[in-house]
C-alpha positions in Angstrom: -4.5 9.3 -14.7 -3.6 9.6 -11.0 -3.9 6.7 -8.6 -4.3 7.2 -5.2 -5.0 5.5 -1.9 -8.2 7.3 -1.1 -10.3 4.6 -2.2 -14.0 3.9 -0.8 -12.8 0.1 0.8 -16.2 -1.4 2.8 -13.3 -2.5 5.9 -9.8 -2.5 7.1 -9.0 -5.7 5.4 -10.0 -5.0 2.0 -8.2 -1.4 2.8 -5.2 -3.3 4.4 -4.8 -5.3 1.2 -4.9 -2.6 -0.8 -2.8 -0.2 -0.1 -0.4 -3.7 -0.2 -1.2 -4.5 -4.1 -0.8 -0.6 -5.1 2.5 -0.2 -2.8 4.2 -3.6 -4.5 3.1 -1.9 -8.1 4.9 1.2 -6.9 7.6 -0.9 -6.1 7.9 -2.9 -9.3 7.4 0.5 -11.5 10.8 1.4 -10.0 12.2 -2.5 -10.3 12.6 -3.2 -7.0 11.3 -6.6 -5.0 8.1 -5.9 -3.2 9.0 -8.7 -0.3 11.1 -8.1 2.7 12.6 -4.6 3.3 12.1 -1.9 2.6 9.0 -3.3 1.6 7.5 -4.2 4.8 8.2 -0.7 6.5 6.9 1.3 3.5 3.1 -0.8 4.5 3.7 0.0 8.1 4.2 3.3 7.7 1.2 3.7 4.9 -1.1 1.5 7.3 -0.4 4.0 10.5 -0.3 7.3 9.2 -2.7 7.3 5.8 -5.3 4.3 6.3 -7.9 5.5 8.8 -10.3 3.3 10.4 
């Protein structure tokens, strides 16, 4: 099964927290701490270059 982040979200929020929960699974799939850096940046860059309004 393959995840992605092309999900059908009704608004930014819902999107916003989203892309958050499946980024801090990532994240704790690989052991690391989804809080802080390089946490925060990874969101940041997903929210501006992937998550369209």
């Amino acid at each position: 099964m393959t995840r992605t982040l092309a999900r059908a979200w009704d608004n930014a929020d819902a999107r916003n927290r989203g892309a958050r929960r499946v980024t801090a699974e990532v994240f704790r799939r690989y052991m690391l701490k989804p809080v802080g850096q390089p946490y925060d940046s990874t969101v940041v860059y997903i929210e501006a270059h992937y998550l369209v309004d």
